[in-house]
C-alpha positions as CSV (number, residue, x, y, z in Angstrom):
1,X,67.1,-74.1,-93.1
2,X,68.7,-75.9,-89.9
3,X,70.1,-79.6,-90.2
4,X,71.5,-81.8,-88.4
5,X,72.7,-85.5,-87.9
6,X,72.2,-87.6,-85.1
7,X,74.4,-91.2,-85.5
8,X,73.5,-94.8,-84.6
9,X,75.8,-97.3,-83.5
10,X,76.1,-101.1,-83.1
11,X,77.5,-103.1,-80.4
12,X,81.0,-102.4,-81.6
13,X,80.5,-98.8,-81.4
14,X,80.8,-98.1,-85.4
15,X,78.3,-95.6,-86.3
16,X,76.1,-98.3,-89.0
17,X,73.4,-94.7,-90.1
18,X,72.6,-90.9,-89.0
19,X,69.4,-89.3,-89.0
20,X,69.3,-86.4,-90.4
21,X,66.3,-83.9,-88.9
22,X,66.3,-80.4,-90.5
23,X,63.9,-77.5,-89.7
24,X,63.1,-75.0,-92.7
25,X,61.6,-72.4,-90.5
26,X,62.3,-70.2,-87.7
27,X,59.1,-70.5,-85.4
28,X,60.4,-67.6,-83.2
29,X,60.1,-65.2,-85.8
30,X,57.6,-67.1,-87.5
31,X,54.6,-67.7,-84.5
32,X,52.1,-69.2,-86.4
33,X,54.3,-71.8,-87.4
34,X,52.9,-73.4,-84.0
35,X,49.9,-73.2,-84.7
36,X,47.8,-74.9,-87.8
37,X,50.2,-73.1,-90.5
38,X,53.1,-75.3,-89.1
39,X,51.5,-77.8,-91.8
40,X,51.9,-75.4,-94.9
41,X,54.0,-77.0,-97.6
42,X,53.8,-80.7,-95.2
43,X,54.3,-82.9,-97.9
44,X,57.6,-81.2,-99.0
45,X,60.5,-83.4,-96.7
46,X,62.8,-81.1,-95.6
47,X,65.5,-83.3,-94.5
48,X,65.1,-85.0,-98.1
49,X,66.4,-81.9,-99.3
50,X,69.7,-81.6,-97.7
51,X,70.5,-85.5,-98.1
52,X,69.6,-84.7,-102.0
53,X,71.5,-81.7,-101.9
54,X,74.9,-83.0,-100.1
55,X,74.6,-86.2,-101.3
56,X,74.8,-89.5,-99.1
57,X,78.7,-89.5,-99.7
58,X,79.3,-86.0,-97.7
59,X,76.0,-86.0,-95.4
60,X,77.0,-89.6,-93.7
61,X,80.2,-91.5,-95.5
62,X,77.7,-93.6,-97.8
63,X,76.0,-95.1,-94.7
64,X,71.9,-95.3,-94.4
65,X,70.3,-92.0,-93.8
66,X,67.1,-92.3,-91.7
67,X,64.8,-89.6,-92.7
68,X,61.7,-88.7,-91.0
69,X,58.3,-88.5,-92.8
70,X,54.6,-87.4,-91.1
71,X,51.1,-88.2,-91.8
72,X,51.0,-85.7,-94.9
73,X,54.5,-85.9,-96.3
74,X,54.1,-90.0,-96.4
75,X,52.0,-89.4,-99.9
76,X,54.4,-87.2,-101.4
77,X,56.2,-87.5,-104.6
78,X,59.0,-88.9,-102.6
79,X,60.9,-89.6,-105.4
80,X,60.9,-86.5,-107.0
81,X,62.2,-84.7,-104.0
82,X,65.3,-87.6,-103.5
83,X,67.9,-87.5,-106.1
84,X,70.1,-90.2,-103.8
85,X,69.7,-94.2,-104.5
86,X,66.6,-95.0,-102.5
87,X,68.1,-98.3,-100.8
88,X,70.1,-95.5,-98.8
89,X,67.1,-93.8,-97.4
90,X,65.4,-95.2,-94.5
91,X,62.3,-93.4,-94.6
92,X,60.8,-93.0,-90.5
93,X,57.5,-92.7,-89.5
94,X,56.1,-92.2,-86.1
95,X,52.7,-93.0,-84.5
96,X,50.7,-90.3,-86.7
97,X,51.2,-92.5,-89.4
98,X,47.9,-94.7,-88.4
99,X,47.2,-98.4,-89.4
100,X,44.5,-97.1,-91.7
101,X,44.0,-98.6,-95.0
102,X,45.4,-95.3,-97.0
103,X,48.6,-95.8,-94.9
104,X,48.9,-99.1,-95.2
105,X,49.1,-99.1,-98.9
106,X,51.2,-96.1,-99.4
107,X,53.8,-98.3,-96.9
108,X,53.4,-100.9,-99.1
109,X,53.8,-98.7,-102.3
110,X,57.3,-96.9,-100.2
111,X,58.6,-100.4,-99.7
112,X,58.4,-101.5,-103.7
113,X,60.2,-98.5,-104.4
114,X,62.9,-99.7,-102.9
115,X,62.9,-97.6,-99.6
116,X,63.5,-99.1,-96.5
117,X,61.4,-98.3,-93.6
118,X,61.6,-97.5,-90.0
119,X,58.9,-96.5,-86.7
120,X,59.3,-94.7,-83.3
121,X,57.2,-93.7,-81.1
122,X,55.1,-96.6,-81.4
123,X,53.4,-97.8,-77.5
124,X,53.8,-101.8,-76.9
125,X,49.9,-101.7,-76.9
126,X,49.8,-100.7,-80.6
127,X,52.4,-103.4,-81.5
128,X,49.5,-105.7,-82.9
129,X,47.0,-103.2,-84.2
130,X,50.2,-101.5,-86.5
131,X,51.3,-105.3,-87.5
132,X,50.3,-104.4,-91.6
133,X,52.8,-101.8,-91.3
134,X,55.5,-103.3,-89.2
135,X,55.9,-106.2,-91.8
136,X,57.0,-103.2,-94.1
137,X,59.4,-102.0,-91.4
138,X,63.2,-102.6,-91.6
139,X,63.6,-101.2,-88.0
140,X,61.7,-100.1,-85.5
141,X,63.1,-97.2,-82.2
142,X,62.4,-98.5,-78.6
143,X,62.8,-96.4,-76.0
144,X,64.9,-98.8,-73.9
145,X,63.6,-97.3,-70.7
146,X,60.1,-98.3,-71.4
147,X,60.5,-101.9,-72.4
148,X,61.5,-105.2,-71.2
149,X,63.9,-106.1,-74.5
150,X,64.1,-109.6,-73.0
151,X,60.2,-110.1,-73.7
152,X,60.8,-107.8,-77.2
153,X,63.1,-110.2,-78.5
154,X,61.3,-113.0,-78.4
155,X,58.3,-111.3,-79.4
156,X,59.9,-109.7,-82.5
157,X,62.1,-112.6,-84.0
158,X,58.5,-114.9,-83.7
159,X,56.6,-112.0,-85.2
160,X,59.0,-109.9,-87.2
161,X,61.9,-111.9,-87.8
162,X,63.4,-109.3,-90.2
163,X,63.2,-106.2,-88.4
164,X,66.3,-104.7,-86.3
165,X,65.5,-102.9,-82.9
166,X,66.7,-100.2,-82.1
167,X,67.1,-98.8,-78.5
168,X,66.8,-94.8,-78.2
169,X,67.7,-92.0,-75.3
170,X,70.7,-94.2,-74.7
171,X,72.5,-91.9,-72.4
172,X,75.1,-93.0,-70.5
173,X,78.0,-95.1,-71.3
174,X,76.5,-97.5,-68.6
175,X,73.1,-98.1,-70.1
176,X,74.9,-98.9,-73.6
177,X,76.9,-101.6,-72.1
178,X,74.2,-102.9,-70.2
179,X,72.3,-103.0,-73.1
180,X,74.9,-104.6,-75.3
181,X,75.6,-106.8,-73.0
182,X,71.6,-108.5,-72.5
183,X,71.3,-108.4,-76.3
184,X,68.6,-108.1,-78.2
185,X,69.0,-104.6,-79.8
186,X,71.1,-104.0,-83.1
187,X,71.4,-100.1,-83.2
188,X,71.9,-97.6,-80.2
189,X,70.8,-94.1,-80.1
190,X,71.7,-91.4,-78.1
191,X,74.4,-89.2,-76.2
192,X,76.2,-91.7,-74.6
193,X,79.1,-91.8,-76.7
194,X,79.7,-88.2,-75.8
195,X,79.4,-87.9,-72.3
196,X,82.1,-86.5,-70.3
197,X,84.4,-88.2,-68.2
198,X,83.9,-87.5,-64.5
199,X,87.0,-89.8,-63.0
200,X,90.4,-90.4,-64.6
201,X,90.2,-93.6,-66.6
202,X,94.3,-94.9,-66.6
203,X,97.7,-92.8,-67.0
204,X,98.2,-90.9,-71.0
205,X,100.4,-93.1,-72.5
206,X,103.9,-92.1,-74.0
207,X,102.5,-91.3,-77.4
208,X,99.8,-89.3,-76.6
209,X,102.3,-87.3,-74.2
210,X,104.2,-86.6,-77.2
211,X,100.8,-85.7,-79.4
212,X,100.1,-83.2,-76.6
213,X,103.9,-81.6,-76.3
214,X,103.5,-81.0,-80.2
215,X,100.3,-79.1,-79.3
216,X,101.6,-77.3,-76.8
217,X,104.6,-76.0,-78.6
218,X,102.0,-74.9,-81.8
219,X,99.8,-73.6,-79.4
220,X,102.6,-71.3,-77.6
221,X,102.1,-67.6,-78.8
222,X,104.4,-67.1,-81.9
223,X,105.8,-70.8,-81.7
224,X,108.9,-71.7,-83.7
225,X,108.6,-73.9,-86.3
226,X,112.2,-76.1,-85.6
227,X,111.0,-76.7,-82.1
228,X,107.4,-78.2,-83.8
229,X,109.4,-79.8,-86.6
230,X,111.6,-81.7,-84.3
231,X,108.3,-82.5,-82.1
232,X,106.8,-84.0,-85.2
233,X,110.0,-86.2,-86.4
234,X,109.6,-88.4,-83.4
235,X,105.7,-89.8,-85.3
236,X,106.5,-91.8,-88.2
237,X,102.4,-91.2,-89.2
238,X,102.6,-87.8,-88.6
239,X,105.8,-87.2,-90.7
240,X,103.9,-89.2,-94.1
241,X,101.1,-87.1,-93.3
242,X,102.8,-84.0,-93.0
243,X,104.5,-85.4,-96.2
244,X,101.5,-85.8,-97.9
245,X,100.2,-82.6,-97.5
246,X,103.1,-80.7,-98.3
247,X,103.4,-82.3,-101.5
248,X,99.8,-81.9,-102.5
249,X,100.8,-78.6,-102.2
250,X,104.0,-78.1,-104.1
251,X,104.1,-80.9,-106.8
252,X,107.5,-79.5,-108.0
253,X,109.5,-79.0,-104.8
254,X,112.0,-81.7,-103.5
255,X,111.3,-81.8,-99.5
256,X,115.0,-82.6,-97.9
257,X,113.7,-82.5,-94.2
258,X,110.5,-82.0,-91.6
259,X,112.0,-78.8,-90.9
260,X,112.0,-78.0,-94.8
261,X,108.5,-79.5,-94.8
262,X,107.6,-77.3,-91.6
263,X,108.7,-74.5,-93.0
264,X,107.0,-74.7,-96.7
265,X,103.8,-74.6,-95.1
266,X,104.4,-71.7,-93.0
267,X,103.5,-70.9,-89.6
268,X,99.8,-70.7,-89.8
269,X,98.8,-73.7,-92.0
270,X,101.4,-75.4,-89.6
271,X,99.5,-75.0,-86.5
272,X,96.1,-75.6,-88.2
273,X,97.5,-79.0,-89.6
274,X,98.9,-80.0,-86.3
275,X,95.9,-79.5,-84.5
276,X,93.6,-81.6,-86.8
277,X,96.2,-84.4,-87.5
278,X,97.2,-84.3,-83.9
279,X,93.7,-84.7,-82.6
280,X,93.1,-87.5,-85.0
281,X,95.5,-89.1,-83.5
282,X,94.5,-88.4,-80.2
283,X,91.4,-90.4,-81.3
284,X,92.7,-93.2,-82.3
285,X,91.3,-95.3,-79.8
286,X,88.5,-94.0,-79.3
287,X,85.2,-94.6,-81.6
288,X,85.6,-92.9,-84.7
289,X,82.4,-90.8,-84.0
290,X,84.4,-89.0,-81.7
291,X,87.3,-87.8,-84.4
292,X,83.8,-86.9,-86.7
293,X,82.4,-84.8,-83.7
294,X,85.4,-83.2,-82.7
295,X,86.3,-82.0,-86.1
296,X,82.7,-80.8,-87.2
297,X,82.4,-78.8,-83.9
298,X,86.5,-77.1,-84.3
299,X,85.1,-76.0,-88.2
300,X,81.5,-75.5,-87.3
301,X,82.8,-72.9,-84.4
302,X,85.4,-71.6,-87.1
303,X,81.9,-70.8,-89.3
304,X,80.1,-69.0,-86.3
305,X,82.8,-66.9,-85.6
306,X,81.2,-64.1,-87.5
307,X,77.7,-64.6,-86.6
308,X,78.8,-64.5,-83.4
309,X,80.3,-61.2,-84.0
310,X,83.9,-62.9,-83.1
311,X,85.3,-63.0,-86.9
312,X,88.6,-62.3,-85.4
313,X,88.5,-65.3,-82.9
314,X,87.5,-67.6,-85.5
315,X,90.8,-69.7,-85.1
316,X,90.6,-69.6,-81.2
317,X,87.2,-71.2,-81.4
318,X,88.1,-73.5,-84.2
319,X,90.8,-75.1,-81.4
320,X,88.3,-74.7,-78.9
321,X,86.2,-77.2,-81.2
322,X,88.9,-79.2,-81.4
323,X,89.3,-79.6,-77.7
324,X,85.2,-79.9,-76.4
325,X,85.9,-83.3,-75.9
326,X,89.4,-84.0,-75.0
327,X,88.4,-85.3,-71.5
328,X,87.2,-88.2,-73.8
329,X,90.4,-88.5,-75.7
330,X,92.9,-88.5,-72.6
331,X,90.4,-90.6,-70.5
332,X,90.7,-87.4,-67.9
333,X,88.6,-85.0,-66.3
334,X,88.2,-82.1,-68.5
335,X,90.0,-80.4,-65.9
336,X,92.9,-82.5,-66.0
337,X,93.0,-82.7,-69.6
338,X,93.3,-78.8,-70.0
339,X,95.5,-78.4,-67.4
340,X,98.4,-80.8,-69.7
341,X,97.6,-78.7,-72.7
342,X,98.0,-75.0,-73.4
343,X,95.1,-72.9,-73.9
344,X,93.6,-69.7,-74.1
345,X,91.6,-68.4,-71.3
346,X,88.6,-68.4,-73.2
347,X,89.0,-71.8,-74.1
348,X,89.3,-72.6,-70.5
349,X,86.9,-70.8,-69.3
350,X,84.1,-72.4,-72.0
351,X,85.1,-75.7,-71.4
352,X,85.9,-75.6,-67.9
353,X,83.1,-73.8,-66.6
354,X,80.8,-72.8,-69.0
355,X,81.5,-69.4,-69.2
356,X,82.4,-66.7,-71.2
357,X,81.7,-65.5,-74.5
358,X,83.0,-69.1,-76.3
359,X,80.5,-70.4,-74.3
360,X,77.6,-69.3,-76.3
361,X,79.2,-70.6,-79.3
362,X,80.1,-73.9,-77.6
363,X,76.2,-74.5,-76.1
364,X,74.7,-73.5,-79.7
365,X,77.0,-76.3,-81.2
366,X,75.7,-79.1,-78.8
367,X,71.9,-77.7,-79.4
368,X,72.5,-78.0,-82.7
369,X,73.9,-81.7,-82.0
370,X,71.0,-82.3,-80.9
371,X,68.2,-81.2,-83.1
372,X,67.1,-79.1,-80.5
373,X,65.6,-76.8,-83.0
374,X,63.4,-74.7,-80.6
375,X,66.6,-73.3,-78.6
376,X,68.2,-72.9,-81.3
377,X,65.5,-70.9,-83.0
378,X,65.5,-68.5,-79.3
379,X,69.0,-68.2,-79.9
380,X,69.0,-67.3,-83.3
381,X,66.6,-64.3,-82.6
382,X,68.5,-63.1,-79.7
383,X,71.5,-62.8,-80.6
384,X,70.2,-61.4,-84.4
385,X,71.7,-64.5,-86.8
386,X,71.2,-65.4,-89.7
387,X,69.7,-68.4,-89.8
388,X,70.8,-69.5,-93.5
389,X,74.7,-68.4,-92.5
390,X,74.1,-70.7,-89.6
391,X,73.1,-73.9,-91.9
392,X,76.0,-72.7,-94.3
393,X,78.5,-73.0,-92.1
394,X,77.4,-76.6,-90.6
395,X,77.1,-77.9,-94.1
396,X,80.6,-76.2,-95.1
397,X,82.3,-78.2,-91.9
398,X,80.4,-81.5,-93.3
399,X,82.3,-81.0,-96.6
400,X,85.4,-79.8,-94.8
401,X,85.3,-83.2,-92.7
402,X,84.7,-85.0,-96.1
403,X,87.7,-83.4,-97.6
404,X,89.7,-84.1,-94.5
405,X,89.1,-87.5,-94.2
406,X,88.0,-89.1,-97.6
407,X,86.3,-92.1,-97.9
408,X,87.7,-95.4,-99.0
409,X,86.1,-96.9,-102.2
């Protein structure tokens, strides 16, 4: 099984759902999976599976999960195979699913059961011959390149007043505010919130200075933990966290300083803690996707390590992780960014120039971002991985991240 999840935002840039698209095969090793066998066991929903499985609370913070359905799976036993509350599943079809009457009143039947309902893929020429199934739909995907949302709005709030549209393959950071700023569309999809920064945005402000100085001394071969103690002293939120943790730790111990603190947690666990709380904070103003995507990536890497065949690297690629997208959280060029914090070489070389063994790791994590299931599959078979340690380590860096950051009831 692969799995991934792909967010949506709204025009604040707070992720409002994920999709989740999962793969149970390997088609590489598995050829005539591309052919006419591709629709054994079709009416089993894969992606159903892991959201049932994880639950809605670890797969996406409670929010909506969109989950695609086909042509066969639509007149499945759906509810058997979800074991989540179905007002959290948003159940997407695409343009296989015809407005023929068998569809139509299986839609229907979705929709009394309490599903909510979504469409992609669906030309502006089919708009009125699908109109008994977009009254069932909650949403529907546009891709924003192919439509004139100006005439869409008006067209949908006179037709389908209730649905929300969505804009897809939103790309850049310019087409998002563009399209926020014409209106019309309620959800964005697409890799704009990730891209990287290609000129330096404003000067790093004092705090974030000290947040990198903290990393550099942890990051500085056999560091000392007085010098990182001292570092951390000057953050009041980094001092309660470091609090926190220690105390979670040792119930019975009376903590008389951050140095005492530092030390209690030792050397290792120090560094690992710095790192994540640092690059939390790091975050801070940025969208809170980013924090999600930085973290998943540091423990996802941590995960390959050994599929990889770099088990003893595993930490060095968890920072790596950690770092993919600190151009985005210093509002630098990645080169700029790396060159104010201390690094390996490997690192560097990954992030800088795509090179390098870390960079294998690195471009099988943003594949996998992706849902780009056919790469990954060519990967998977070259470089002789498992692909069920593969899923095990991204769903072990979703309950990590869960664990991390809990959720606020």
């Amino acid at each position: 099984m692969l799995a991934t999840l792909i967010p949506l935002f709204d025009e604040k840039m707070s992720v409002c759902a994920y999709s989740v698209f999962a793969r149970k095969e390997n088609h590489f090793l598995n050829p005539n999976l591309e052919g006419g066998a591709r629709f054994d066991g079709a009416g089993t929903v894969h992606e159903l599976e892991v959201v049932s499985s994880m639950g809605v609370s670890t797969l996406s913070g409670g929010k909506e999960v969109f989950v695609p359905i086909n042509q066969f799976s639509v007149f499945a036993e759906i509810s058997l195979q979800c074991t989540v509350p179905s007002n959290k599943v948003v159940l997407l079809m695409d343009n296989k699913i015809t407005p023929e009457e068998q569809y139509i009143k299986r839609v229907r039947e979705l929709k009394e059961q309490g599903y909510k309902l979504a469409i992609r893929k669906l030309p502006i020429s089919s708009f009125e011959e699908y109109k008994d199934i977009l009254k069932q739909c909650d949403y529907i995907l546009l891709n924003h390149t192919k439509i004139d949302i100006t005439k869409a709005k008006i067209y949908f709030n006179k037709v389908y007043p209730n649905i929300k549209l969505c804009a897809v393959n939103v790309d850049t950071q310019e087409d998002y505010e563009k399209l926020k700023n014409d209106g019309g569309y309620d959800l964005y999809e697409g890799s704009f919130f990730r891209v990287p920064v290609k000129e330096s945005e404003t000067d790093v402000s004092p705090l974030k200075v000290n947040y990198i100085e903290l990393l550099n001394v942890v990051n500085a071969p056999d560091f000392d933990l007085q010098d990182a103690a001292d570092v951390i002293g000057k953050d009041p939120a980094l001092v309660i966290s470091l609090l926190e943790m220690v105390n979670r730790m040792a119930l019975n111990s009376e903590i008389t300083s951050i140095r005492h603190a530092a030390a209690m947690l030792g050397q290792k666990e120090l560094k690992r803690w710095i790192n994540t709380a640092v690059t939390k904070e790091l975050c801070a103003d940025k969208p809170s996707e980013i924090t999600r995507l930085v973290m998943i990536r540091a423990k996802f890497a941590e995960g390959l390590a050994e599929c990889f065949e770099m088990a003893m690297m595993s930490q060095e690629l968890f920072i790596m992780g950690l770092f993919s997208a600190i151009d985005i959280m210093l509002g630098k060029t990645m080169e700029e960014a790396l060159s104010m914090v201390q690094v390996s070489k490997n690192i560097k070389d990954a992030l800088l120039e795509n090179k390098g063994e870390f960079s294998k790791v690195l471009n099988f994590i943003k594949r996998y971002e992706d849902a780009d299931w056919t790469e990954i599959s060519r990967i998977l078979v070259l470089e002789n991985m498992d692909m069920d340690k593969v899923y095990e380590a991204y769903l072990n860096a979703l309950k990590w991240y869960r664990d991390l950051f809990p959720q606020k009831k």
